[in-house]
N, C-alpha and C positions, 0 to 999 in steps of 0.2 A: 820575157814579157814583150808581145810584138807591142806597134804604136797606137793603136787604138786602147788598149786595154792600160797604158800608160797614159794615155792623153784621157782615159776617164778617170783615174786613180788622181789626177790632178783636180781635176774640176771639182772632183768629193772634197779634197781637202781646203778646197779655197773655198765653198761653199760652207764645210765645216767650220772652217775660221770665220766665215761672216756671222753666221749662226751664233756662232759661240764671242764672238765679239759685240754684237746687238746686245744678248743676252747678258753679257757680262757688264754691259753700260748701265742698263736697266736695274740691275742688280743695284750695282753703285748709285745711281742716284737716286732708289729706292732708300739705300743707307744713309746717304746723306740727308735727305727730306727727312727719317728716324729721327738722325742728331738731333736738331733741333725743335726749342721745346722753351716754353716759359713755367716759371713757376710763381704762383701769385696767390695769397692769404684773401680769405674772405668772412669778415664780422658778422657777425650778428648778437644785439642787444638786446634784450628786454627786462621793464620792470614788473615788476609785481608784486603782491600783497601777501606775507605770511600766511600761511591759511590754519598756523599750531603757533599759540604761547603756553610758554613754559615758567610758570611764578611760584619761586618758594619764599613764605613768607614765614619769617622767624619770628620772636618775641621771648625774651626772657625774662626771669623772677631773680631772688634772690632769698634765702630765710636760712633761721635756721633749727629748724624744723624739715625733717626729710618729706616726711606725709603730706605736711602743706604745700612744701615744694609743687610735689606731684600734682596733689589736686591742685593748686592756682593755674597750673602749665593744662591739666585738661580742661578748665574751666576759660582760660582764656584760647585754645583750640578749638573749643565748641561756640567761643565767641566770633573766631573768624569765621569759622562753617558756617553759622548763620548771616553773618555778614555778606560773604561771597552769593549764597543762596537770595538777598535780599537784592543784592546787584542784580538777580537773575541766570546765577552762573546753574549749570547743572551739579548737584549732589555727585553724581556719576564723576566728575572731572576732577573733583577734591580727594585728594587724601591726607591722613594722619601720617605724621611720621614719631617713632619713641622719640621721646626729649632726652636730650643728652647733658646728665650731672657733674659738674667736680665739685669734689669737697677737699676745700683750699687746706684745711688740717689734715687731711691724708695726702698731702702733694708733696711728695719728698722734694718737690723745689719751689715749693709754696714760701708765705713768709712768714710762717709757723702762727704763732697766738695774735696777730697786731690783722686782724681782720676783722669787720664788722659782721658780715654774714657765713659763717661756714661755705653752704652749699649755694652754689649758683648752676642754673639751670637755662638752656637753651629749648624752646619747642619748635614746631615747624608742620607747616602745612602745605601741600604740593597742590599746586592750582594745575593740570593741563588740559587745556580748551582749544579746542577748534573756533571759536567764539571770538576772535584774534579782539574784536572791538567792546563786546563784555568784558575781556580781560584786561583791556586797556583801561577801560573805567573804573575797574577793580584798584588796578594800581594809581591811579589819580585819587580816587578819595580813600585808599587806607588810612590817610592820616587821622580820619573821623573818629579810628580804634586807640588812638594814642588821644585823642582825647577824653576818652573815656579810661583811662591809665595802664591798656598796655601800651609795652616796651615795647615797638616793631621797630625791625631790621630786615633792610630790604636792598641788598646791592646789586646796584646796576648791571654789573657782568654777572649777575646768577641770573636774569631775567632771559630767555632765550626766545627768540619768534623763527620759525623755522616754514620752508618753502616744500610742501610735500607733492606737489602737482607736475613735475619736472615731465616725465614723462608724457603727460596731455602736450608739453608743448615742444618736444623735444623735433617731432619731424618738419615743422613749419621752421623753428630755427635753422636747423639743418638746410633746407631747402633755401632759403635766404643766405645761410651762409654762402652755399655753394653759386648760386646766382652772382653775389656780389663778385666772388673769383671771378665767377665766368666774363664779368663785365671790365674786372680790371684786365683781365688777359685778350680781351677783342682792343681794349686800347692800347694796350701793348702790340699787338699784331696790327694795329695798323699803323702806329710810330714807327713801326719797323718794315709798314710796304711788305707785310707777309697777309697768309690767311689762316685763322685759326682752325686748328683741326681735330683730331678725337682727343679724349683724355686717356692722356699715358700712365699716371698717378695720382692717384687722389689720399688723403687721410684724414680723417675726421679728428678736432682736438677734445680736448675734455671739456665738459661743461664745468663754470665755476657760478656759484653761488654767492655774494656778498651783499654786506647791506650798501644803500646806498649812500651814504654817511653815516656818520655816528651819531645823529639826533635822530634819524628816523632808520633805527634798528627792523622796524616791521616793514619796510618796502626794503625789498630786493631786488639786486641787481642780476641777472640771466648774461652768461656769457658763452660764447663759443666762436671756437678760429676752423673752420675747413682749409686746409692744404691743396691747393691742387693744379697739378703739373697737368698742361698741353702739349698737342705735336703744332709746333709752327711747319705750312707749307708754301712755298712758291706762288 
């Protein structure tokens, strides 16, 4: 190899190593600026109003007489049906359910003869309403039917109010959620003298549903947590 053809085979390689040494910085502190990255939670709350209750309203007899049984139980089910109907509930939203019998002398763990009434008898009527506040009033004055001498039973954890509109509000939540991240990770990025940069990660949590206490079962509480991970840069 004379000196000329040597003294260029040099200058490619140092030129080659420039190249490739620029490039390789570049690389690195392309990876480095990657590394880092905050990861910050963002809420979002809302309340709102049941827009479905769900009332099932019992009442039982007692006789001993099976036939009577029965008619007293449909006779006081046509009394709440008119009752609910007078609140102004829709007929549509009412149903019958069979009434359910024991006869304490067929009860292999009954207490044989030392009973007053044979058969005892539970009935029930299925209120669901969209009507969240008809049906509110429904259960406020049932007690009007027990003064006229049904036997109502009505417990509080059969009473159900239920939030069926989730979807209508699901993207405005979302979008709040994710804002708030975004707000708590600019003040992170600049406690830290960085600047915030694209999103590396994000995950969205589960909506959860609950009432807002235990006296007002009918407002609900809307919950949702977004996750979401940034690139901090220089």
């Amino acid at each position: 190899m004379d000196k000329i053809s040597a003294l260029l085979l040099s200058v490619a390689l140092i030129v080659s190593s420039i190249v490739l040494g620029f490039s390789a910085d570049k690389v690195m502190k392309g990876f480095k600026a990657g590394e880092r990255s905050v990861i910050v939670k963002g809420l979002s709350e809302k309340e709102v109003q049941a827009d479905v209750m769900i009332l099932p309203i019992k009442f039982t007899r007692a006789s001993n007489d099976l036939n009577v049984l029965y008619k007293d139980l449909e006779n006081d089910a046509q009394r709440v049906f008119a009752f609910l109907e007078q609140i102004g509930l829709n007929k549509k939203d009412i149903t019958f359910t069979p009434p359910i019998v024991n006869d304490k002398l067929g009860d292999l763990y009954g207490s044989g003869q030392n009973v007053t009434y044979r058969y005892a008898g539970v009935g029930s009527v299925l209120l669901y309403t969209k009507d969240v506040v008809l049906g509110r009033k429904a259960l406020e004055e049932i007690a009007k039917l027990g003064m006229d001498g049904l036997v109502i039973k009505i417990d509080d954890y059969d009473v159900e109010y239920v939030y069926t509109e989730l979807n209508v509000i699901k993207p405005q939540m979302i979008e709040e959620a994710t804002l708030n991240a975004r707000e708590a990770a600019m003040k992170f990025a600049k406690d830290s003298e960085s600047q915030l940069g694209k999103i590396k990660k994000a995950t969205q949590g589960q909506f959860s549903i609950s009432n807002r206490d235990k006296n007002t079962p009918y407002i609900k509480n809307v919950r949702v947590v977004s996750t979401v991970e940034y690139y901090l840069e220089d």
